[in-house]
C-alpha positions in Angstrom: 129.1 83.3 75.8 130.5 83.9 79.3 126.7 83.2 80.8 126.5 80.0 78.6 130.2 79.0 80.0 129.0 79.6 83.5 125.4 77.3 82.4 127.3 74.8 82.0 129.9 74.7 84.3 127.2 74.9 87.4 124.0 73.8 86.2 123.2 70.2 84.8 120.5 71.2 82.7 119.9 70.6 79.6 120.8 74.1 77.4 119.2 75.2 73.9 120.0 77.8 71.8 117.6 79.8 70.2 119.3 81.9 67.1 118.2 84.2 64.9 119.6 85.7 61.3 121.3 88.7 63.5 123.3 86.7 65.3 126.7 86.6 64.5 128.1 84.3 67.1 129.0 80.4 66.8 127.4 78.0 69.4 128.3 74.6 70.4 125.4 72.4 71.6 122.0 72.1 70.5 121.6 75.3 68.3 117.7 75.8 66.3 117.6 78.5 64.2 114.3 80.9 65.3 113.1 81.9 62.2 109.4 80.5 60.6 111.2 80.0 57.7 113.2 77.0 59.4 109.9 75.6 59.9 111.1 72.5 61.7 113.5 74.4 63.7 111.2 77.2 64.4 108.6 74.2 65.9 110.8 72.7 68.3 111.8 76.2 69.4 107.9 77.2 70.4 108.0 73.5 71.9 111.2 74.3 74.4 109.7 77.9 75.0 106.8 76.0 76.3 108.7 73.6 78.2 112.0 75.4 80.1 111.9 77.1 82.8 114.7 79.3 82.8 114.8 81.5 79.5 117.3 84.0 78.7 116.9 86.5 76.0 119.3 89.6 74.6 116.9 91.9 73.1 113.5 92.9 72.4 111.3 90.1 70.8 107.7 90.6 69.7 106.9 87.1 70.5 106.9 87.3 74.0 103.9 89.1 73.5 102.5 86.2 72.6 103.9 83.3 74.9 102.3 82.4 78.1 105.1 80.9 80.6 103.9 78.2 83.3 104.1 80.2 86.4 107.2 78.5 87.5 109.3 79.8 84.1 112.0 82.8 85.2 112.5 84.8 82.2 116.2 87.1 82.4 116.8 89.9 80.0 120.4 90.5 79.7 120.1 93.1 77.3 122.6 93.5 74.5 124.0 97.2 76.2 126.0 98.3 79.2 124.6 101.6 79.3 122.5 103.6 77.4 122.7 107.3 75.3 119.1 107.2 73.8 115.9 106.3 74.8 114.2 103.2 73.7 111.6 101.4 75.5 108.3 102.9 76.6 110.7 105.9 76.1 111.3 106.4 72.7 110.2 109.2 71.2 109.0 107.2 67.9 106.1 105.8 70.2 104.0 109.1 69.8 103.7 107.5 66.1 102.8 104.2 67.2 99.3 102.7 67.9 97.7 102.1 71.2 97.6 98.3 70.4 101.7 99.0 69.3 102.2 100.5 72.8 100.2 97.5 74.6 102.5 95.0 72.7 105.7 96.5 73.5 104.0 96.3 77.3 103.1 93.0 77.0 106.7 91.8 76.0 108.3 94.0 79.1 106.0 92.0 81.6 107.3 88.7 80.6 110.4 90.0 82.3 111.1 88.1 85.7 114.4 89.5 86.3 116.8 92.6 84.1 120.6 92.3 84.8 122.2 95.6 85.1 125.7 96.8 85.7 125.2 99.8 87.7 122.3 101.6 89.2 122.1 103.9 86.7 120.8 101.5 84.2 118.5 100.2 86.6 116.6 103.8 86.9 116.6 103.8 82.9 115.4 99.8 82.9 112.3 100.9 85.3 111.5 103.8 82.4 112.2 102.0 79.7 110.7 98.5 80.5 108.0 99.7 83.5 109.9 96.7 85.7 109.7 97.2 89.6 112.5 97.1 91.9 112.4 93.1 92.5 112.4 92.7 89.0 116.5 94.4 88.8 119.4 91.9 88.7 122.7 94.0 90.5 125.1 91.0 89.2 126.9 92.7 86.5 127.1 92.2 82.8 128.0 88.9 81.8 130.2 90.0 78.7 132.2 92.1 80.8 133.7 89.5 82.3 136.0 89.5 79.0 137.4 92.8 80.3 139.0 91.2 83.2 140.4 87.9 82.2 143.7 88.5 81.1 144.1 85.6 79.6 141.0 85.7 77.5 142.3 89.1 76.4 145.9 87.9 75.7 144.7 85.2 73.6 142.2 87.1 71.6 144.7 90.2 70.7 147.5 87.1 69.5 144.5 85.8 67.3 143.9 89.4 65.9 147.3 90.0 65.3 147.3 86.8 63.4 144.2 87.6 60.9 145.5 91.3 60.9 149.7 91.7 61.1 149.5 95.7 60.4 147.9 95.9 64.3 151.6 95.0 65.5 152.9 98.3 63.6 150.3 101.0 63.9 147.8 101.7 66.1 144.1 101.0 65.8 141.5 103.2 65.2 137.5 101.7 65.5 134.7 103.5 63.9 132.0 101.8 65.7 128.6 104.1 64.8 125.1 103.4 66.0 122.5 102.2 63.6 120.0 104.7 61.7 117.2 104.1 60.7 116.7 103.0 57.2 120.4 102.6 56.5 119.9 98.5 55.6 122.5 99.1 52.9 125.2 101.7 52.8 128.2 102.1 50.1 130.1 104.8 52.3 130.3 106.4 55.7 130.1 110.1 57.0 134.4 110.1 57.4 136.4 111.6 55.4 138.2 108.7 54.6 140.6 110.4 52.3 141.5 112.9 54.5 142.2 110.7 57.5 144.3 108.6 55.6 146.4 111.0 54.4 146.8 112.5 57.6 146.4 109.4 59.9 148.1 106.5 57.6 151.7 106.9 59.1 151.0 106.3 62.8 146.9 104.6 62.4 145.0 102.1 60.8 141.1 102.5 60.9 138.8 98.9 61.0 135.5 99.8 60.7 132.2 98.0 62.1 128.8 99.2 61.3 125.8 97.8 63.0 125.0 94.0 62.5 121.7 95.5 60.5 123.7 97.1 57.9 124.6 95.6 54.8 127.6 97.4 54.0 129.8 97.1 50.2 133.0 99.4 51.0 134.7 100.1 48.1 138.1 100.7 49.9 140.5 103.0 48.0 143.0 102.3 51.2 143.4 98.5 51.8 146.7 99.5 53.7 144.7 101.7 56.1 141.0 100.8 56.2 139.8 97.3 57.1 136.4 96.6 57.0 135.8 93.6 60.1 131.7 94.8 60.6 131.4 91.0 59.8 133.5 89.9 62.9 131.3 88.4 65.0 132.5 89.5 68.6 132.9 93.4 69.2 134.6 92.8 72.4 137.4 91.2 70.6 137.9 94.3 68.4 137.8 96.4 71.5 140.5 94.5 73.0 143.0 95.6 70.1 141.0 99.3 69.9 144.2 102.4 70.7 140.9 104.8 70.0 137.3 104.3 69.5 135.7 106.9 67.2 131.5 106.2 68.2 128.3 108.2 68.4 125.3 107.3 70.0 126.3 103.6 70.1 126.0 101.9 73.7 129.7 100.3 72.8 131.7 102.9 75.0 130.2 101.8 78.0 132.0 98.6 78.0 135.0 100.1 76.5 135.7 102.5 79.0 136.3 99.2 81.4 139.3 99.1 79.5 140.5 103.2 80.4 141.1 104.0 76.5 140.5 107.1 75.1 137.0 107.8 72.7 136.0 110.1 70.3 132.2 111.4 69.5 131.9 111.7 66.0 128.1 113.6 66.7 127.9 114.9 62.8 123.6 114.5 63.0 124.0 115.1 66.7 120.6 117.8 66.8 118.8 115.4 64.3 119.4 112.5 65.8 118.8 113.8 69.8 115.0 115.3 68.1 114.0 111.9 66.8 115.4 109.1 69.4 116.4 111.7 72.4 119.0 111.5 75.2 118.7 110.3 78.6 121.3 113.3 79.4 122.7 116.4 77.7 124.5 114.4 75.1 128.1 116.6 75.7 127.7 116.2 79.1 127.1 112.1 79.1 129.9 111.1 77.1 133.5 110.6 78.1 135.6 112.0 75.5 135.7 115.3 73.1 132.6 115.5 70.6 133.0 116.7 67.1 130.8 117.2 64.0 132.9 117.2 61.4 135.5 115.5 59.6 138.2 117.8 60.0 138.0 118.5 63.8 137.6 114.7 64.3 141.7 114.3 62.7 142.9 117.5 64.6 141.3 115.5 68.0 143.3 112.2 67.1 146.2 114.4 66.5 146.0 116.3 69.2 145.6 113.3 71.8 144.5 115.0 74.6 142.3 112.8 76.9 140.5 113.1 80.1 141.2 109.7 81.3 139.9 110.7 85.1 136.2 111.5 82.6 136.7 108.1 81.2 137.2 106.2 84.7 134.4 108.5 86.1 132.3 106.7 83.7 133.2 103.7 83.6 132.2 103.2 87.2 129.5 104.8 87.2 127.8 102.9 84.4 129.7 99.4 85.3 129.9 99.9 89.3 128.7 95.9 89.5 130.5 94.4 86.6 134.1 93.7 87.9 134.8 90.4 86.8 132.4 87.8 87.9 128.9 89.2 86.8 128.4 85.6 85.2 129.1 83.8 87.7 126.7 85.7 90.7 123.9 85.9 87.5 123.5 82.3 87.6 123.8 81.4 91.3 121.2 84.2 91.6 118.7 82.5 89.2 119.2 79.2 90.6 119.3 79.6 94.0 115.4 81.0 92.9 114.9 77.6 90.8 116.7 74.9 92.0 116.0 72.8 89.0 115.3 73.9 85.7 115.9 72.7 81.7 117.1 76.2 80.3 116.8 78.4 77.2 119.3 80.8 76.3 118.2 83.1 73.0 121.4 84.1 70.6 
Protein backbone atom coordinates (compact mmCIF):
# COMPACT_ATOMS: atom_id res chain seq x y z
CA UNK A 1 0.00 0.00 0.00
CA UNK A 2 2.61 2.60 0.98
CA UNK A 3 4.64 1.75 -2.48
CA UNK A 4 1.30 2.19 -4.40
CA UNK A 5 0.71 5.63 -2.42
CA UNK A 6 4.18 6.75 -3.24
CA UNK A 7 3.29 5.38 -7.37
CA UNK A 8 0.97 7.67 -7.45
CA UNK A 9 1.87 10.56 -5.77
CA UNK A 10 5.31 10.82 -7.95
CA UNK A 11 4.90 8.99 -11.03
CA UNK A 12 2.15 9.73 -13.80
CA UNK A 13 1.90 6.38 -15.01
CA UNK A 14 -0.66 4.52 -15.56
CA UNK A 15 -0.80 1.65 -12.46
CA UNK A 16 -2.50 -1.98 -12.59
CA UNK A 17 -3.03 -4.35 -10.12
CA UNK A 18 -2.46 -7.69 -10.54
CA UNK A 19 -4.36 -9.95 -7.62
CA UNK A 20 -4.48 -13.16 -6.71
CA UNK A 21 -7.03 -15.42 -4.35
CA UNK A 22 -4.26 -14.88 -1.39
CA UNK A 23 -4.51 -11.53 -1.34
CA UNK A 24 -6.40 -10.12 1.36
CA UNK A 25 -5.97 -6.45 0.65
CA UNK A 26 -8.58 -3.90 -1.08
CA UNK A 27 -7.25 -1.86 -4.03
CA UNK A 28 -8.53 1.20 -5.66
CA UNK A 29 -7.83 1.59 -9.42
CA UNK A 30 -7.74 -0.80 -12.09
CA UNK A 31 -7.65 -4.14 -10.08
CA UNK A 32 -7.65 -7.79 -12.59
CA UNK A 33 -7.81 -10.70 -10.72
CA UNK A 34 -4.59 -13.16 -11.81
CA UNK A 35 -6.14 -16.35 -11.86
CA UNK A 36 -6.93 -18.54 -15.37
CA UNK A 37 -10.07 -19.06 -14.02
CA UNK A 38 -10.99 -15.16 -14.57
CA UNK A 39 -10.26 -15.89 -18.06
CA UNK A 40 -10.85 -12.37 -19.23
CA UNK A 41 -9.07 -10.94 -16.43
CA UNK A 42 -6.28 -13.36 -16.49
CA UNK A 43 -5.83 -12.18 -20.59
CA UNK A 44 -5.48 -8.64 -20.11
CA UNK A 45 -3.07 -9.38 -17.18
CA UNK A 46 -0.48 -11.42 -19.64
CA UNK A 47 -1.23 -8.42 -22.08
CA UNK A 48 0.07 -5.62 -19.35
CA UNK A 49 2.95 -8.08 -18.26
CA UNK A 50 3.88 -7.83 -21.84
CA UNK A 51 3.49 -4.27 -22.09
CA UNK A 52 4.80 -2.27 -18.63
CA UNK A 53 7.91 -1.68 -17.90
CA UNK A 54 8.16 -1.36 -14.40
CA UNK A 55 6.61 -4.58 -12.56
CA UNK A 56 6.52 -5.07 -8.95
CA UNK A 57 5.84 -8.36 -7.40
CA UNK A 58 5.58 -9.78 -3.48
CA UNK A 59 6.42 -13.26 -3.66
CA UNK A 60 7.47 -16.14 -5.67
CA UNK A 61 5.50 -16.69 -8.91
CA UNK A 62 6.07 -19.62 -11.26
CA UNK A 63 5.07 -17.60 -14.17
CA UNK A 64 7.99 -15.56 -14.44
CA UNK A 65 9.55 -18.61 -15.50
CA UNK A 66 7.75 -18.21 -18.27
CA UNK A 67 7.58 -14.41 -19.34
CA UNK A 68 10.14 -12.83 -21.45
CA UNK A 69 10.38 -8.95 -20.48
CA UNK A 70 11.54 -6.36 -23.33
CA UNK A 71 14.91 -5.51 -22.32
CA UNK A 72 13.92 -2.15 -21.05
CA UNK A 73 11.21 -3.78 -18.29
CA UNK A 74 12.79 -3.37 -14.47
CA UNK A 75 11.32 -6.08 -12.48
CA UNK A 76 11.40 -5.19 -8.26
CA UNK A 77 10.83 -7.92 -5.72
CA UNK A 78 9.73 -6.48 -2.54
CA UNK A 79 9.28 -9.59 -0.95
CA UNK A 80 6.50 -10.16 1.54
CA UNK A 81 9.30 -10.46 4.78
CA UNK A 82 11.55 -8.12 6.73
CA UNK A 83 13.79 -10.76 7.73
CA UNK A 84 14.05 -14.22 7.51
CA UNK A 85 14.30 -17.48 10.23
CA UNK A 86 14.30 -20.34 7.58
CA UNK A 87 15.63 -20.98 4.45
CA UNK A 88 13.68 -20.85 1.35
CA UNK A 89 15.03 -20.07 -2.00
CA UNK A 90 17.77 -22.07 -3.71
CA UNK A 91 18.20 -22.83 0.09
CA UNK A 92 15.51 -24.82 1.17
CA UNK A 93 16.20 -27.98 2.33
CA UNK A 94 13.00 -29.49 0.45
CA UNK A 95 15.02 -28.90 -2.92
CA UNK A 96 17.04 -32.18 -2.43
CA UNK A 97 13.45 -33.67 -3.22
CA UNK A 98 12.90 -31.60 -6.09
CA UNK A 99 13.83 -32.30 -9.86
CA UNK A 100 16.63 -30.78 -11.79
CA UNK A 101 13.98 -29.16 -14.19
CA UNK A 102 12.12 -27.92 -10.49
CA UNK A 103 15.48 -26.45 -9.57
CA UNK A 104 16.03 -24.72 -13.07
CA UNK A 105 12.42 -23.23 -12.77
CA UNK A 106 12.81 -21.80 -9.44
CA UNK A 107 16.26 -20.35 -11.24
CA UNK A 108 14.56 -19.12 -13.92
CA UNK A 109 11.99 -16.98 -11.91
CA UNK A 110 15.07 -15.50 -9.56
CA UNK A 111 16.71 -14.14 -12.82
CA UNK A 112 13.83 -12.14 -13.89
CA UNK A 113 14.75 -10.18 -10.81
CA UNK A 114 16.16 -6.55 -11.84
CA UNK A 115 16.33 -5.21 -8.45
CA UNK A 116 15.42 -7.01 -4.50
CA UNK A 117 14.57 -4.32 -1.81
CA UNK A 118 16.04 -5.14 1.45
CA UNK A 119 15.96 -3.56 4.87
CA UNK A 120 19.26 -4.28 6.12
CA UNK A 121 22.35 -5.98 5.00
CA UNK A 122 21.64 -8.95 6.45
CA UNK A 123 18.84 -9.79 4.26
CA UNK A 124 20.85 -8.87 1.37
CA UNK A 125 23.58 -11.74 2.22
CA UNK A 126 20.44 -14.15 2.59
CA UNK A 127 18.73 -12.59 -0.86
CA UNK A 128 22.20 -13.52 -2.79
CA UNK A 129 21.76 -17.30 -1.22
CA UNK A 130 18.42 -17.57 -1.60
CA UNK A 131 17.70 -15.95 -5.05
CA UNK A 132 21.63 -16.22 -6.68
CA UNK A 133 21.15 -12.18 -7.32
CA UNK A 134 24.49 -10.15 -7.55
CA UNK A 135 25.32 -7.14 -5.75
CA UNK A 136 23.75 -4.58 -8.40
CA UNK A 137 20.76 -6.49 -8.25
CA UNK A 138 20.19 -5.28 -4.07
CA UNK A 139 17.85 -2.37 -3.38
CA UNK A 140 19.22 -0.64 0.28
CA UNK A 141 15.88 1.60 0.38
CA UNK A 142 14.04 -0.05 3.06
CA UNK A 143 10.82 -1.90 3.27
CA UNK A 144 8.00 -0.17 2.06
CA UNK A 145 5.46 -1.40 4.69
CA UNK A 146 7.52 -0.27 7.40
CA UNK A 147 6.84 2.98 6.71
CA UNK A 148 3.51 2.18 8.83
CA UNK A 149 5.75 1.90 11.86
CA UNK A 150 6.70 5.54 11.77
CA UNK A 151 3.76 7.50 10.88
CA UNK A 152 2.07 8.31 13.93
CA UNK A 153 -0.75 9.26 12.50
CA UNK A 154 -1.31 6.18 10.40
CA UNK A 155 -0.82 4.30 13.65
CA UNK A 156 -3.19 6.57 15.72
CA UNK A 157 -5.90 6.15 13.32
CA UNK A 158 -5.66 2.48 12.83
CA UNK A 159 -5.47 1.55 16.75
CA UNK A 160 -8.93 4.10 17.09
CA UNK A 161 -10.45 1.90 14.22
CA UNK A 162 -9.44 -1.34 16.20
CA UNK A 163 -10.72 -0.28 19.20
CA UNK A 164 -13.88 0.39 17.40
CA UNK A 165 -14.39 -3.25 15.81
CA UNK A 166 -12.88 -4.61 19.11
CA UNK A 167 -13.96 -2.44 22.54
CA UNK A 168 -12.30 -5.23 25.06
CA UNK A 169 -8.65 -3.83 23.52
CA UNK A 170 -9.33 -0.58 25.68
CA UNK A 171 -9.50 -2.85 28.99
CA UNK A 172 -7.04 -5.63 28.61
CA UNK A 173 -4.14 -6.09 26.92
CA UNK A 174 -3.55 -7.92 23.68
CA UNK A 175 -2.00 -10.97 23.10
CA UNK A 176 -1.18 -12.18 19.10
CA UNK A 177 -0.56 -15.64 18.20
CA UNK A 178 0.85 -15.08 14.86
CA UNK A 179 2.41 -18.85 13.84
CA UNK A 180 4.13 -19.65 10.63
CA UNK A 181 2.50 -21.86 8.08
CA UNK A 182 3.19 -25.79 7.96
CA UNK A 183 2.97 -27.63 5.55
CA UNK A 184 -0.21 -29.40 4.82
CA UNK A 185 -2.16 -27.50 7.41
CA UNK A 186 -4.87 -26.03 4.60
CA UNK A 187 -7.48 -26.63 7.22
CA UNK A 188 -7.18 -26.65 10.92
CA UNK A 189 -10.01 -26.91 13.79
CA UNK A 190 -7.48 -26.02 16.68
CA UNK A 191 -4.02 -24.77 17.51
CA UNK A 192 -1.05 -26.19 19.55
CA UNK A 193 -2.17 -23.60 22.86
CA UNK A 194 -3.57 -24.50 25.52
CA UNK A 195 -6.34 -22.41 25.19
CA UNK A 196 -8.00 -23.39 28.29
CA UNK A 197 -5.23 -23.02 30.33
CA UNK A 198 -4.33 -19.59 29.19
CA UNK A 199 -7.59 -18.32 29.67
CA UNK A 200 -7.93 -19.29 32.94
CA UNK A 201 -4.75 -17.97 33.91
CA UNK A 202 -4.49 -15.07 31.41
CA UNK A 203 -8.36 -13.82 31.10
CA UNK A 204 -8.23 -11.18 33.93
CA UNK A 205 -5.33 -8.97 32.63
CA UNK A 206 -5.26 -10.49 28.45
CA UNK A 207 -7.13 -11.18 25.56
CA UNK A 208 -5.62 -13.38 22.83
CA UNK A 209 -6.66 -12.61 18.77
CA UNK A 210 -5.33 -15.12 16.85
CA UNK A 211 -4.11 -15.00 13.01
CA UNK A 212 -2.97 -18.08 11.25
CA UNK A 213 -1.37 -17.86 7.90
CA UNK A 214 -3.51 -16.45 4.91
CA UNK A 215 -3.24 -20.34 3.52
CA UNK A 216 -5.06 -21.73 6.31
CA UNK A 217 -8.56 -22.27 6.37
CA UNK A 218 -9.20 -22.15 9.94
CA UNK A 219 -13.11 -23.07 11.78
CA UNK A 220 -12.31 -22.14 15.59
CA UNK A 221 -14.77 -23.39 17.73
CA UNK A 222 -14.21 -20.78 20.48
CA UNK A 223 -15.20 -21.88 24.04
CA UNK A 224 -13.91 -18.24 25.12
CA UNK A 225 -15.59 -15.47 22.96
CA UNK A 226 -14.66 -13.06 25.92
CA UNK A 227 -10.93 -13.86 25.55
CA UNK A 228 -10.10 -15.39 22.17
CA UNK A 229 -10.81 -13.50 18.95
CA UNK A 230 -10.16 -15.05 15.88
CA UNK A 231 -9.12 -11.81 13.18
CA UNK A 232 -6.76 -14.37 10.73
CA UNK A 233 -9.32 -12.92 8.16
CA UNK A 234 -8.09 -9.22 8.79
CA UNK A 235 -6.57 -8.29 6.01
CA UNK A 236 -3.54 -6.09 7.26
CA UNK A 237 -1.10 -7.67 9.89
CA UNK A 238 0.55 -4.42 10.56
CA UNK A 239 -2.61 -3.10 11.82
CA UNK A 240 -2.97 -5.95 14.38
CA UNK A 241 0.67 -5.26 15.29
CA UNK A 242 -0.08 -1.83 16.06
CA UNK A 243 -2.61 -2.77 18.97
CA UNK A 244 -0.14 -6.14 19.79
CA UNK A 245 1.07 -5.70 24.13
CA UNK A 246 2.82 -9.24 23.22
CA UNK A 247 3.40 -11.30 20.20
CA UNK A 248 3.42 -15.02 20.81
CA UNK A 249 5.27 -16.34 17.08
CA UNK A 250 7.52 -19.13 15.78
CA UNK A 251 9.28 -19.33 12.78
CA UNK A 252 7.14 -16.59 11.23
CA UNK A 253 9.15 -13.58 9.53
CA UNK A 254 6.35 -11.22 11.44
CA UNK A 255 8.81 -10.25 14.40
CA UNK A 256 11.07 -8.62 12.24
CA UNK A 257 8.73 -5.75 11.64
CA UNK A 258 7.42 -5.88 15.03
CA UNK A 259 10.44 -5.36 16.82
CA UNK A 260 10.34 -1.66 15.01
CA UNK A 261 7.86 -1.16 17.38
CA UNK A 262 10.33 -2.22 20.86
CA UNK A 263 7.49 -4.77 22.15
CA UNK A 264 8.15 -7.67 23.81
CA UNK A 265 7.83 -11.42 21.82
CA UNK A 266 7.45 -14.85 22.82
CA UNK A 267 8.76 -18.11 20.76
CA UNK A 268 6.28 -20.68 21.06
CA UNK A 269 9.07 -23.35 19.27
CA UNK A 270 6.77 -26.57 20.30
CA UNK A 271 8.10 -28.62 16.82
CA UNK A 272 11.23 -26.51 17.06
CA UNK A 273 13.84 -29.78 16.15
CA UNK A 274 11.25 -30.96 13.53
CA UNK A 275 10.64 -28.09 12.04
CA UNK A 276 14.67 -26.71 11.93
CA UNK A 277 15.39 -30.71 10.20
CA UNK A 278 12.92 -30.05 7.31
CA UNK A 279 13.04 -26.10 6.43
CA UNK A 280 16.45 -25.24 8.49
CA UNK A 281 17.62 -21.95 10.06
CA UNK A 282 19.79 -19.43 8.78
CA UNK A 283 21.11 -19.15 12.55
CA UNK A 284 20.96 -21.22 15.84
CA UNK A 285 17.24 -20.64 16.19
CA UNK A 286 17.69 -19.56 20.30
CA UNK A 287 20.33 -17.45 19.35
CA UNK A 288 18.39 -15.47 16.33
CA UNK A 289 15.39 -14.58 18.04
CA UNK A 290 14.66 -11.74 20.37
CA UNK A 291 12.66 -12.95 23.15
CA UNK A 292 12.44 -16.22 25.53
CA UNK A 293 11.70 -19.58 23.49
CA UNK A 294 9.35 -22.17 24.99
CA UNK A 295 7.94 -25.59 23.90
CA UNK A 296 5.23 -26.00 25.75
CA UNK A 297 2.06 -24.66 26.85
CA UNK A 298 2.68 -24.25 30.39
CA UNK A 299 6.13 -22.45 30.20
CA UNK A 300 4.67 -20.17 27.49
CA UNK A 301 1.85 -18.71 30.56
CA UNK A 302 4.57 -18.69 33.33
CA UNK A 303 6.74 -16.37 30.43
CA UNK A 304 3.63 -13.92 29.99
CA UNK A 305 3.37 -14.00 33.65
CA UNK A 306 6.57 -13.46 34.45
CA UNK A 307 7.16 -10.42 32.01
CA UNK A 308 10.64 -10.30 31.99
CA UNK A 309 11.93 -8.84 28.63
CA UNK A 310 15.24 -8.03 27.14
CA UNK A 311 14.18 -5.00 25.38
CA UNK A 312 18.14 -3.97 24.57
CA UNK A 313 17.82 -7.96 22.50
CA UNK A 314 14.76 -6.58 20.93
CA UNK A 315 16.32 -3.15 19.73
CA UNK A 316 19.54 -5.09 18.90
CA UNK A 317 17.38 -6.72 16.44
CA UNK A 318 15.51 -4.60 15.23
CA UNK A 319 18.36 -2.63 13.80
CA UNK A 320 20.14 -5.04 12.73
CA UNK A 321 17.46 -6.68 10.46
CA UNK A 322 15.69 -3.06 9.58
CA UNK A 323 19.06 -0.81 9.68
CA UNK A 324 17.51 1.02 6.22
CA UNK A 325 13.77 1.08 6.96
CA UNK A 326 13.34 4.25 9.08
CA UNK A 327 10.44 5.85 7.71
CA UNK A 328 10.74 6.67 4.12
CA UNK A 329 11.79 3.26 2.37
CA UNK A 330 8.80 4.09 -0.08
CA UNK A 331 9.65 6.97 -0.97
CA UNK A 332 13.74 6.40 -1.87
CA UNK A 333 12.28 2.85 -3.56
CA UNK A 334 10.59 4.67 -6.17
CA UNK A 335 12.92 7.69 -6.93
CA UNK A 336 15.51 4.82 -7.10
CA UNK A 337 13.56 2.93 -9.88
CA UNK A 338 12.69 5.95 -11.76
CA UNK A 339 15.55 7.87 -11.78
CA UNK A 340 16.71 4.21 -13.76
CA UNK A 341 13.43 4.60 -16.09
CA UNK A 342 12.44 7.86 -16.49
CA UNK A 343 9.15 6.88 -18.11
CA UNK A 344 7.37 3.76 -17.60
CA UNK A 345 3.45 2.38 -17.46
CA UNK A 346 3.76 0.19 -14.16
CA UNK A 347 2.61 -3.14 -12.76
CA UNK A 348 2.32 -3.60 -9.20
CA UNK A 349 1.24 -7.54 -8.26
CA UNK A 350 -1.10 -7.91 -4.93
Amino acid sequence: MFTLKELKGQADDQIIILKTASCRLDFNGTVLNFEPKYFADWIRSIYHLATSNVIFIDNYFGFLAAVKFKPNVKCIQLWHAAGAIKQFGLMDPSNTDRSPKAIQRFKKVYSQFDYVVVGGEKMADIYRESFGVREENILRTGIPRTDFFFDEQALQKTVAALKKTYPIIQEKKVILYAPTYRENEFNVSSVPLDIEKMYQELKDEYILLLRLHPAVHFDLSNQYPDFVYDVSGYPDINHLLAVTDLLISDYSSIPFEFSLLQRPMIFFAYDLEEYGKSRGFWEPYEQLVPGPVVYNSKDLVEAVQTNKYDYDQIVKFANEWNEFSTGTSSLRLIQAIYSKNESAKTISRG
